[in-house]
C-alpha positions in Angstrom: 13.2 11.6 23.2 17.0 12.7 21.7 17.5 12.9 18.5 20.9 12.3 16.9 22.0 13.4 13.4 25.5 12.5 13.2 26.5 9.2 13.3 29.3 9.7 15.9 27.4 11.3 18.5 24.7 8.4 18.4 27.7 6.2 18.7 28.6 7.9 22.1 25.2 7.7 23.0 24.6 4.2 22.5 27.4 2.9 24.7 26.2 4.6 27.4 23.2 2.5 27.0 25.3 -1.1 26.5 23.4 -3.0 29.4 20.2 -2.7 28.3 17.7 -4.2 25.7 17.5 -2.2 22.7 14.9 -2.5 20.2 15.2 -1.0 16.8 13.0 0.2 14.1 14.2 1.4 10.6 12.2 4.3 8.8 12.2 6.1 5.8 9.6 8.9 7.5 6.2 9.3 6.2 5.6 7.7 9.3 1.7 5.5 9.2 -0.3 3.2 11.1 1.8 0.5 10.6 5.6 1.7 11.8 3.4 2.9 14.6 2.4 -1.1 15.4 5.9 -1.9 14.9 7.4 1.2 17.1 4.3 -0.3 20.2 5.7 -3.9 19.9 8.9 -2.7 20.0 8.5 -0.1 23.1 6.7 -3.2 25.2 9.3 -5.7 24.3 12.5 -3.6 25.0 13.9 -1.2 27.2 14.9 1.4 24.5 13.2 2.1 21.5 15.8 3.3 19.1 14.0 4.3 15.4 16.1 5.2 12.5 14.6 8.0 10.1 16.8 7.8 6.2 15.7 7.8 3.1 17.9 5.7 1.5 19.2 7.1 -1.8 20.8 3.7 -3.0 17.4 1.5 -2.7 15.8 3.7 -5.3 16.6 2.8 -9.2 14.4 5.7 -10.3 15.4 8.9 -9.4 11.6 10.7 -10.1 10.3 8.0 -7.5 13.1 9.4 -4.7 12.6 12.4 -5.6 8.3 12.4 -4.6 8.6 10.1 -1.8 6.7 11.9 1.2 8.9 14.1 3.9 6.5 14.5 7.2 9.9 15.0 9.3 8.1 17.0 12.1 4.7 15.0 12.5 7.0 12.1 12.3 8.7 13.2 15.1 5.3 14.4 17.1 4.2 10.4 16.3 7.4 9.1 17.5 7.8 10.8 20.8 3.6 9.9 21.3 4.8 6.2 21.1 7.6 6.6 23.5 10.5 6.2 21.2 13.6 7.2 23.3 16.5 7.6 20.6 16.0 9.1 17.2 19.0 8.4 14.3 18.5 10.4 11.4 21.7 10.4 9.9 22.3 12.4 6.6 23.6 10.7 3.5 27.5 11.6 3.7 27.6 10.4 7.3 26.0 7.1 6.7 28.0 6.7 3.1 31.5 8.5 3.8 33.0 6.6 1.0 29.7 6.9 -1.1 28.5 3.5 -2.4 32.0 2.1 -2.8 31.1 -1.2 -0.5 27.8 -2.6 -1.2 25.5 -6.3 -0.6 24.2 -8.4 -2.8 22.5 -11.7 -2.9 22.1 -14.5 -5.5 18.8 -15.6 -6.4 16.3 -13.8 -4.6 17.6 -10.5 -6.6 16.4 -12.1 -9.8 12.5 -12.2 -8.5 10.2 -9.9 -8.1 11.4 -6.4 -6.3 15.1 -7.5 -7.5 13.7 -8.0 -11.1 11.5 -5.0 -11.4 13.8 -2.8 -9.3 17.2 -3.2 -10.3 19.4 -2.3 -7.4 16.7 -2.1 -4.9 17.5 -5.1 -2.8 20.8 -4.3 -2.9 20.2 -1.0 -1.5 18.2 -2.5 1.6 20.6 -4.8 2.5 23.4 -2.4 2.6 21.6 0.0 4.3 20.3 -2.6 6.6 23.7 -3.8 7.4 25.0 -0.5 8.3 22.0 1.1 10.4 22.1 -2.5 12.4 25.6 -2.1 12.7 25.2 1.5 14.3 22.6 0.6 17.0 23.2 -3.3 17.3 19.9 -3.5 18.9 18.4 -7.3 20.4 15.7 -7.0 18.0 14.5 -5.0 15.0 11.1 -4.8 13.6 10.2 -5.5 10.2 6.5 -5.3 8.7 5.6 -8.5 6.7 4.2 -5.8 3.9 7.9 -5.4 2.3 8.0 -9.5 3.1 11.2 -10.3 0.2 12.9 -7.1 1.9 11.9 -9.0 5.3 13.4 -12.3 4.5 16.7 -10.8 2.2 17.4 -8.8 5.5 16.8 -12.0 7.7 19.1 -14.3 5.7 21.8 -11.7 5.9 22.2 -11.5 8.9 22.3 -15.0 9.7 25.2 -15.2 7.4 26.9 -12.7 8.9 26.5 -13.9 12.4 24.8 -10.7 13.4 23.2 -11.3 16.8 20.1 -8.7 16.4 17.5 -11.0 15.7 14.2 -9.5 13.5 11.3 -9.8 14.4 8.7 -10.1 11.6 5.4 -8.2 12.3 1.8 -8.1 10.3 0.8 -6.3 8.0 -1.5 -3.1 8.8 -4.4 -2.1 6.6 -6.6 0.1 6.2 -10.3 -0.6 6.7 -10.5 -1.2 2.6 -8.0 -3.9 3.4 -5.0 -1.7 1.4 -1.8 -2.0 3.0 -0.8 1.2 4.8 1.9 2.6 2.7 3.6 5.7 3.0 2.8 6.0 -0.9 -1.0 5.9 -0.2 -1.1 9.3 0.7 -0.2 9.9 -3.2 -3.2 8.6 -4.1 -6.7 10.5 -5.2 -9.6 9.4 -2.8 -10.8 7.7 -5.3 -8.1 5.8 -6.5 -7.1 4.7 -3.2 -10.2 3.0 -2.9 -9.6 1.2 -6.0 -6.6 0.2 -4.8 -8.0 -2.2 -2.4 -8.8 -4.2 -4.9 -5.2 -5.6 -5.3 -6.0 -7.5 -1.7 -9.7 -8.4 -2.3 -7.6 -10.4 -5.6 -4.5 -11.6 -3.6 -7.0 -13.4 -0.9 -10.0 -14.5 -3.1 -8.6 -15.9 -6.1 -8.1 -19.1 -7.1 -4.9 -18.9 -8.9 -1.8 -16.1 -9.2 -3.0 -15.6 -12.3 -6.9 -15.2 -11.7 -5.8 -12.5 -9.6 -3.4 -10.6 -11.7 -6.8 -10.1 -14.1 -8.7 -9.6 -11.3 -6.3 -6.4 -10.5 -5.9 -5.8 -14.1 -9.9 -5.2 -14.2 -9.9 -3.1 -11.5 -7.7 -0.5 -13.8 -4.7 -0.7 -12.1 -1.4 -1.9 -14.4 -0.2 -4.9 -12.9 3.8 -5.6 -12.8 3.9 -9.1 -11.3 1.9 -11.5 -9.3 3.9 -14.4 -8.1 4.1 -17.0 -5.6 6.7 -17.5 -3.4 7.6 -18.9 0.5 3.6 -20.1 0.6 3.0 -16.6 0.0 0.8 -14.5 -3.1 2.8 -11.1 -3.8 1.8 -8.4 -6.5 2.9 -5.0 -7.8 1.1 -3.2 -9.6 0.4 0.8 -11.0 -2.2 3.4 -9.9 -1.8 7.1 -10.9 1.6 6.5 -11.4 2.0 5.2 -7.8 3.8 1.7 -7.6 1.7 -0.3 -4.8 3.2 -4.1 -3.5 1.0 -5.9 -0.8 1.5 -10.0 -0.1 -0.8 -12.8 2.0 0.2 -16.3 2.7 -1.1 -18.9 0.9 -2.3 -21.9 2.3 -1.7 -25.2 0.4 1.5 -24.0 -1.2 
């Protein structure tokens, strides 16, 4: 497994892989269960498993939530190299933003829902991060869990519209036996609390209505920031010891 932290050297590297199927998958670290289901489909369907490790200043709109999001850089790696990842990117900030966040994507619409709503800026942080990590390794396919699903489909539409050939290939959610979402935030969570977390997918699969299941969350003791329908899908968001948690399920009939 190489690992490349400047962008020019993985640029050398990667054309002396042209020829073969690449598969991508972008990190942010705090590596879990589920990049490790996306990093197996992606080492049986490819010849190279390329996984990107950067976490992405511009996607974060509060600075205390960048500043605790989990760093695991050297059991991420162990994990990585157990899975049979081949080429690491972990570029740093100045070397993936030379001219800082002077050129930046947006998107009408789906930034006024949900994550775009609550989060301003996010959305536009993931797509121009996105754009430029695709860019650098223009893999055949990269692998997106269905947990972050309007990140998912912001990141599928764009690059559609930009002709970008690496096609994405969504991928299910992982959970945990409770039925919480993996999350590289659970591990932010007391014991206890993260067992009452689960509560936010026992509500977003057993009730009736969005909003039967935003007071079904709301009981629970967690505080709730939206639950909304959208693409024959439930989403929520919602609070638990100060750690935002978002988990979606389709919904059938919608």
């Amino acid at each position: 497994m190489r690992v490349w932290r400047a962008t020019a050297e993985w640029m050398a590297r990667r054309r002396a892989i042209d020829g073969k199927s690449i598969g991508f998958v972008p990190t942010m670290g705090a590596l879990h269960r589920g990049h490790a289901s996306l990093v197996e489909r992606c080492r049986s369907e490819n010849d190279v498993v390329v996984v990107s490790i950067f976490v992405n200043p511009t996607q974060f709109n509060d600075p205390k939530d960048l500043d605790r999001y989990p760093q695991t850089l050297e059991a991420d790696l162990a994990l990585l190299e157990s899975l049979g990842t081949d080429e690491v990117v972990m570029p740093g900030k100045a070397d993936l933003y030379p001219q800082g966040y002077r050129f930046r994507m947006t998107a009408e619409g789906i930034e006024q829902v949900m994550e775009g709503l609550h989060r301003p800026g996010f959305l536009q942080g993931v797509m121009t991060v996105v754009l430029k990590l695709v860019s650098l390794v223009r893999a055949d396919r990269a692998y997106f869990g269905e947990k972050d699903y309007q990140q998912l489909k912001v990141v599928t539409d764009m690059l559609d519209e930009f002709f970008i050939p690496t096609e994405i290939v969504p991928c299910a959610t992982v959970r945990e036996e409770s039925g919480l979402a993996e999350s590289s935030r659970n591990r932010l969570l007391t014991a206890d609390a993260r067992a009452k977390a689960a509560c936010i997918y026992r509500a977003l699969t057993t009730a009736a209505t969005a909003a039967d299941a935003r007071g079904m969350i709301e009981s629970c003791g967690l505080t709730v920031e939206y639950v909304e329908e959208h693409w024959r899908r439930r989403f929520a968001a919602a609070y638990l010891e100060g750690v935002r948690l978002i988990d979606n399920v389709p919904v059938s009939g919608h």
